[in-house]
C-alpha positions as CSV (number, residue, x, y, z in Angstrom):
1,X,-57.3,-95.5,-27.1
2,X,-55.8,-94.4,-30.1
3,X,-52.1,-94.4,-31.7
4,X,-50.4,-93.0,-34.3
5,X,-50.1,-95.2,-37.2
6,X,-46.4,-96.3,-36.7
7,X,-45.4,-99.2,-34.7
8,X,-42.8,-97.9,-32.7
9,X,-43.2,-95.8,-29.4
10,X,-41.1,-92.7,-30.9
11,X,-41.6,-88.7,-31.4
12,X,-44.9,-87.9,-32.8
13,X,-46.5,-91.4,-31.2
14,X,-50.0,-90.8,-29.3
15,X,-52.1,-92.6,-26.8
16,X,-55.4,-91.4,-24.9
17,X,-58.3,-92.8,-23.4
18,X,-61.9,-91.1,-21.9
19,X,-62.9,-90.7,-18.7
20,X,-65.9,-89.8,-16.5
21,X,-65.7,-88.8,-13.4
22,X,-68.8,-89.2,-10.7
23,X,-69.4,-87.6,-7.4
24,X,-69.0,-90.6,-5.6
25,X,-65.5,-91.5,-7.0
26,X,-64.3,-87.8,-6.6
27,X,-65.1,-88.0,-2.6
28,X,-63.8,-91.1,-2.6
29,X,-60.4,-90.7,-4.4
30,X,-59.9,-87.3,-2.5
31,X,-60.5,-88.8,1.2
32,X,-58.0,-91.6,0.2
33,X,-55.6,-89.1,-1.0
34,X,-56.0,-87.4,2.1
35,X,-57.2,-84.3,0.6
36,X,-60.6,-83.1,2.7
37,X,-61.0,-79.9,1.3
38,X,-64.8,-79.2,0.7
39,X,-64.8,-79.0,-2.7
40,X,-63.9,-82.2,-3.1
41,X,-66.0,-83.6,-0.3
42,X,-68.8,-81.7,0.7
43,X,-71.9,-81.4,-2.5
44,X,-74.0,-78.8,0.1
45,X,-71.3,-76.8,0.4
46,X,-69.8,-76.9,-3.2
47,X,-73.2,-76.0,-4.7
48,X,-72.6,-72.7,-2.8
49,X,-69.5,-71.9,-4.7
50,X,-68.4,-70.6,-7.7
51,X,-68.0,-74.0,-9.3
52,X,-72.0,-74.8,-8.2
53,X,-70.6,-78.4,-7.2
54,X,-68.4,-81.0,-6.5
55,X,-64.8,-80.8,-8.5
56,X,-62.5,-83.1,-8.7
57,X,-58.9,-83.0,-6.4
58,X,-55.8,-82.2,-8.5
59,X,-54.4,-85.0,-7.4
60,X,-57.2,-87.5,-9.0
61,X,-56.7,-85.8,-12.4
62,X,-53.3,-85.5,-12.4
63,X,-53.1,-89.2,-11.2
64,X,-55.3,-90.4,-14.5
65,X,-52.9,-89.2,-16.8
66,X,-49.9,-90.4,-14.8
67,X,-51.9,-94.1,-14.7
68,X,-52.3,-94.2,-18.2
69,X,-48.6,-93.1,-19.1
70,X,-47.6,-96.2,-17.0
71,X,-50.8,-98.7,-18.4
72,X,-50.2,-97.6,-22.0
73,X,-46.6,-98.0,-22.3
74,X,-46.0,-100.9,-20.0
75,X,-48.0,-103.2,-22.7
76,X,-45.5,-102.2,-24.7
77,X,-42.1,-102.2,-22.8
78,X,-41.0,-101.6,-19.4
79,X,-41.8,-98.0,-18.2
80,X,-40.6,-95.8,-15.3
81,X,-42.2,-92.3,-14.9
82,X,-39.2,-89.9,-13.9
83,X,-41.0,-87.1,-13.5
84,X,-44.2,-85.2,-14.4
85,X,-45.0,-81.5,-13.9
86,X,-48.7,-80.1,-14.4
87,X,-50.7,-76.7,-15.5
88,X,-54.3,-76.6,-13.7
89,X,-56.1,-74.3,-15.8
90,X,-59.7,-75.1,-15.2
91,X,-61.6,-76.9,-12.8
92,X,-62.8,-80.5,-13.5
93,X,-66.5,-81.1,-12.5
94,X,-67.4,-84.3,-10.7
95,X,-69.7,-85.3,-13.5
96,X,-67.7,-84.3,-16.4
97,X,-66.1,-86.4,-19.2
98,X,-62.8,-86.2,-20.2
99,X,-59.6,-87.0,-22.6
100,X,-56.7,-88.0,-21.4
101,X,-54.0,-87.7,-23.8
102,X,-50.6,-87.7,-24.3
103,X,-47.8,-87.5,-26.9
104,X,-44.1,-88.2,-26.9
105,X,-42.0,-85.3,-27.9
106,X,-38.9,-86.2,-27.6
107,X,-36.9,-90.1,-27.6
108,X,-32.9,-90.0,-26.1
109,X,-31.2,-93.4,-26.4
110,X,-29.3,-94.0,-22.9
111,X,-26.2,-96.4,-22.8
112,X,-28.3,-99.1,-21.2
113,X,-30.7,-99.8,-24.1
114,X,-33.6,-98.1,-22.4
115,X,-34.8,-94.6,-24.0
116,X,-35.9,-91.6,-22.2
117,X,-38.9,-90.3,-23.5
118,X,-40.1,-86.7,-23.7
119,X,-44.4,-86.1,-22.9
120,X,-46.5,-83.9,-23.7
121,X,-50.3,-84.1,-22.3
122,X,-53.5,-82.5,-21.3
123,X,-57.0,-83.4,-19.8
124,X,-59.5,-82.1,-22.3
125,X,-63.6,-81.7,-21.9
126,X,-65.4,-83.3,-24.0
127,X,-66.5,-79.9,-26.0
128,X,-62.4,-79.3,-26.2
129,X,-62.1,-77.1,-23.6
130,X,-58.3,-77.6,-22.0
131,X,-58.7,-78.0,-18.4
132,X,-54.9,-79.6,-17.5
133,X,-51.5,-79.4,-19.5
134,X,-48.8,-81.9,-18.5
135,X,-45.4,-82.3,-19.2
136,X,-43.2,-85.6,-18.8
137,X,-40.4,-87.8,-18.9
138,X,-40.3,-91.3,-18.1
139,X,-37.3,-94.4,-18.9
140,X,-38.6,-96.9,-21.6
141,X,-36.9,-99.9,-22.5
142,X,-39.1,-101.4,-25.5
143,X,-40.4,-105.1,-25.8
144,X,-38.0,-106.8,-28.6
145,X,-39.3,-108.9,-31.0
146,X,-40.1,-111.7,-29.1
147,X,-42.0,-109.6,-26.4
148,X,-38.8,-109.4,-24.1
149,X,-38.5,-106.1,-21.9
């Protein structure tokens, strides 16, 4: 993962990690979403597409970056995803490597102490191709000095 270099979780902060997906965990996370469509599912078949193989569900890759909104930010406060809209513009292969990233746009102060914070993110090949753009907002109420949420 990487950061800015400022301390706080404000406008400007960053946080990704990389990812590679197989074509066992793509089957796998798409039968437990519920999602049987053959691309997903069926190598045989998905060799016979346009995509020449497996790709991963929408729901896996939108899921990653949604995970690692609430694993990043939670070590450093208490985090609440509010809501999350996504852009599919490419297909993930089931054997591709990818960044995750995000960045927080925007930071409102609510009159309980917690923040609302503005996200802005995308799933990225390896070779900097975009393949998903994701926007967010999610409640954050920061760790105080003493590590208190």
């Amino acid at each position: 993962m990487y950061e800015t270099d400022r301390p706080d979780v404000g406008a400007g902060y960053r946080f990704s990690r990389t990812h590679t997906f197989n074509e066992e965990q793509v089957r796998s996370f798409a039968l437990a979403a519920g999602d049987e469509n053959p691309l997903h599912v069926d190598a045989e078949y998905a060799s016979t597409t346009r995509f020449r193989g497996l790709i991963a569900s929408a729901t896996h890759t939108t899921s990653l970056l949604m995970g690692l909104t609430a694993t990043h930010l939670s070590s450093r406060g208490s985090v609440l995803g509010v809501n999350f809209s996504f852009d599919l513009l490419r297909p993930v292969k089931a054997t591709e490597c990818v960044h995750l990233e995000w960045m927080v746009t925007s930071v409102a102060a609510l009159a309980n102490g917690t923040q609302r914070l503005g996200l802005e993110g995308a799933v990225r090949a390896i070779d900097g191709r975009t393949l998903v753009l994701a926007q967010g907002c999610v409640s954050f109420a920061p760790q105080d000095l003493h590590g208190r949420r």
